[in-house]
N, C-alpha and C positions, 0 to 999 in steps of 0.2 A: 580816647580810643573808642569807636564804634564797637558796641558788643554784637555777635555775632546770633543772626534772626534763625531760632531753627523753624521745623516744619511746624505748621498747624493743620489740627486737626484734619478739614477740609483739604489742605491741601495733600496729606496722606491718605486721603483715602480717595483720593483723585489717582494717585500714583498708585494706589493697591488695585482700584478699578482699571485701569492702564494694564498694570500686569497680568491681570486678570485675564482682560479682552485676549491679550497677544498670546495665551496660555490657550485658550480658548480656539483661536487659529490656527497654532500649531500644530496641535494632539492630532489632527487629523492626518495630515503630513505625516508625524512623525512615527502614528502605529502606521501608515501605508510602508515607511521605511522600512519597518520594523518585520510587516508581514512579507514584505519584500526577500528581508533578509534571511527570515526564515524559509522562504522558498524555495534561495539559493541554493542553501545548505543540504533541507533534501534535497533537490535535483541533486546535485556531487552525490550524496549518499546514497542514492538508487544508479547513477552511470558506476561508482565503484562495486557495487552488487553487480549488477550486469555484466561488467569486464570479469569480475569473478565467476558468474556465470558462464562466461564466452572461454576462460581458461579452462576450467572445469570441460567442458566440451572439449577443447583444442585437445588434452589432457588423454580422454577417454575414447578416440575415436568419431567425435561427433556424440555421444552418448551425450542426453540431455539430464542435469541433474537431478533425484527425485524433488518432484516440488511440493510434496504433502510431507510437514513435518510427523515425525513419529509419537506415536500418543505414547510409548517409553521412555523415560528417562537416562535411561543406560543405552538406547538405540539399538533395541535390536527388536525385530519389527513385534507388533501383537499380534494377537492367534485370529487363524482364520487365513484364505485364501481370497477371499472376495477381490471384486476390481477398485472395490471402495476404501479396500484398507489398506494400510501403509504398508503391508508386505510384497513390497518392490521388489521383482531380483532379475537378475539379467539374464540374457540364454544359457549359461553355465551354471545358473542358481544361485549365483553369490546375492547375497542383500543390500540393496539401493541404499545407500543413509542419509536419509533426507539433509538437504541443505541448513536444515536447523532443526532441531528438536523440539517439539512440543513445551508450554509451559506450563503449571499446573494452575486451572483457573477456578475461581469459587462461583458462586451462582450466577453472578451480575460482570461474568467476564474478566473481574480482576485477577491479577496474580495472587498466588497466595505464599508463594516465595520471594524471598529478598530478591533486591534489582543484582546485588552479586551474585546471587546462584541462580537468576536466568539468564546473565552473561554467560556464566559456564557452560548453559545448556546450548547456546550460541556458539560456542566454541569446538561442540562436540561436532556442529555440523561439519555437509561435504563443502561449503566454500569459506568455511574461517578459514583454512591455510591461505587459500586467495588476497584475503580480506585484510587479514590479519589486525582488524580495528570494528569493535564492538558497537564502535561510536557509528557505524557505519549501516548499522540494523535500526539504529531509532531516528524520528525525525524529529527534529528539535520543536515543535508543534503537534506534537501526538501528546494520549493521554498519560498523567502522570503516573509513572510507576512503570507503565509499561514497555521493558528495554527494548522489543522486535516491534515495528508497529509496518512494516512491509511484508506483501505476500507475494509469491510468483501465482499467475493465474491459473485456471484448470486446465487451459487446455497445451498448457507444455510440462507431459509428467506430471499435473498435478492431479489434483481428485477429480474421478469421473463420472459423479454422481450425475453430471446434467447431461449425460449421452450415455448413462449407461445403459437403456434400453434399442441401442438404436447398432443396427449391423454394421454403420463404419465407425464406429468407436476408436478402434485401432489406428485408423487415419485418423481420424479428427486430432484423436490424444497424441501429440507427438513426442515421441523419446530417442529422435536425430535429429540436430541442429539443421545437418543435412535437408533435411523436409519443412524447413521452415520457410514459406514462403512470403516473400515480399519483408524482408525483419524491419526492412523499416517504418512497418504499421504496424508491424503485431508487440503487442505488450506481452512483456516478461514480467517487469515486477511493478505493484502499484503500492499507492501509499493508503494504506487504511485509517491509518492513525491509533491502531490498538493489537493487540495480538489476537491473530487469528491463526488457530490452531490446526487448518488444512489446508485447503487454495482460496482463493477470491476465485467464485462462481459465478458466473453470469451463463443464461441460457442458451443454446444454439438455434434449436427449432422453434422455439415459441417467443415471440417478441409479447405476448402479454403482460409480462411481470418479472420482475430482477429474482434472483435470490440472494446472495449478500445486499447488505445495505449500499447504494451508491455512495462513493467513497466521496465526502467535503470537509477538507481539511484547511485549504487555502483560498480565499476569497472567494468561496462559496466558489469551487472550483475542485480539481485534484491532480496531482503530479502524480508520475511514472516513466517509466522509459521501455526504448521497444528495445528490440531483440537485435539491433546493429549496433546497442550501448550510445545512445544519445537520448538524452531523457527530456520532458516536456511537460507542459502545463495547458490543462483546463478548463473552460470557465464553462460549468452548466448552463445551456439554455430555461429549463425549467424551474418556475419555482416549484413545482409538488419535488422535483428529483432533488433539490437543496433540503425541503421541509425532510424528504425522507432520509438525508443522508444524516444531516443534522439530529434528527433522533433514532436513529440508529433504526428504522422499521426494513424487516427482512421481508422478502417477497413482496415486495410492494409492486402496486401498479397504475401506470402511466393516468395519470386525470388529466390531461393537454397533450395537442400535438408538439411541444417543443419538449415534454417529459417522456415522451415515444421518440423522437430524435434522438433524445439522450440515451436511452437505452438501446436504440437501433446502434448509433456512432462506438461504441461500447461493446456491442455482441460484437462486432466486427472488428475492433481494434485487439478483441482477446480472440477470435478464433479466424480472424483471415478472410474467410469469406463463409455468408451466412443463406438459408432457403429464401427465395424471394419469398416471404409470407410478412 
């Protein structure tokens, strides 16, 4: 009887190097799946924010939700009347509560409370009844820890810090679905990838320079959805707009003309239509 010939050496490490190569080929493919899949997932989770959004309105008269979370925990606005601060109230006075509440964040932006009590603070907002799914505020590609990594933009109800100087304020800032013109370009909620504790701002009158960081969370890219609840993806033309988004630098400004595109395609996507300047 023939005894049976196993491997040699050589030839296992023929087969290791074999496995190897094909290992080697794959990985590329399979994070493309992978970023893929993650993509999906936000997109759903920003169209079920937005439906929640669009009920919230159907709900209230057209009244658009406040979109600057509340720097209170217990949601009831802080002091001060400013146009800056989250003391939101309607024409009969009552107070706006923001679509989510504020999280409490340490120097460098993280939380400093458990992922379960910034759930709850999720809960307390005006569209968890909508929503009713917590899963539905993070994007499964945001940073760790941090459960809301979506903002609704400034200029639907949110902060209007970047037109406060300016006489149509009131029009720009829109607080009726009503007045929302063209919804299926204008962005409602985008994906940050972290918590941002007032609106995602971008400028209106001055195309020199962003104020939040441009948002790159997917293939040096970024999801959202607009305001008719169909959501979309992406992909920056600029590298300086990818380097900026990628380390997080605020105000920054355009070094290329495809980093001015980005920012131009942007002003316009968050406020509808922008000063020919």
């Amino acid at each position: 009887m023939d005894r049976q010939r196993g491997f040699t050496l050589i030839e296992l490490l023929v087969v290791i190097a074999i496995i190897a190569l094909l290992l080697a080929l794959l990985m590329p493919a399979l994070d493309h799946a992978r970023n893929l899949a993650v993509r999906a997932v936000c997109k759903a989770n920003l169209k079920d924010l937005a439906i929640a959004w669009i009920m919230y309105a159907d709900d209230n008269d057209g009244k658009i939700v406040n979109g600057r979370p509340s720097k209170k925990r217990d949601g009831t606005p802080t002091p001060g009347t400013g146009e800056n601060s989250d003391l939101k109230t309607t024409a009969d006075g009552r107070y706006e509560i923001p679509w989510a509440l504020a999280i409490p964040l340490d120097g460098n932006g993280d939380p400093t409370i458990t992922e379960y009590d910034q759930e709850q603070e999720i809960k307390k907002g005006s569209l968890y009844s909508n929503t009713k799914n917590v899963k539905s505020y993070r994007c499964p590609g945001g940073k760790a820890k941090h459960q809301r990594t979506y903002s609704i933009v400034c200029s639907l109800n949110g902060e209007r810090d970047p037109v406060a100087n300016l006489n149509e304020r009131n029009l720009l800032c829109v607080k009726n679905r009503s007045l929302v013109r063209r919804p299926h370009d204008r962005f409602v909620f985008v994906c940050e990838g972290w918590i941002n504790n007032v609106s995602f701002q971008v400028k209106y009158n001055n195309p020199g320079a962003w104020i939040d960081p441009p948002p790159v969370r997917h293939s040096e890219g970024m999801t959202f959805v607009f305001a008719d609840g169909h959501s979309g993806h992406w992909k920056w033309k600029g590298l300086g707009t990818v380097d900026a988004g990628k380390r997080r630098v605020f105000n920054y400004t355009p070094a290329s003309p495809d980093d001015a595109t980005d920012l131009r395609n942007m002003r316009i996507a968050v406020w509808g239509k922008i000063p020919n300047n």
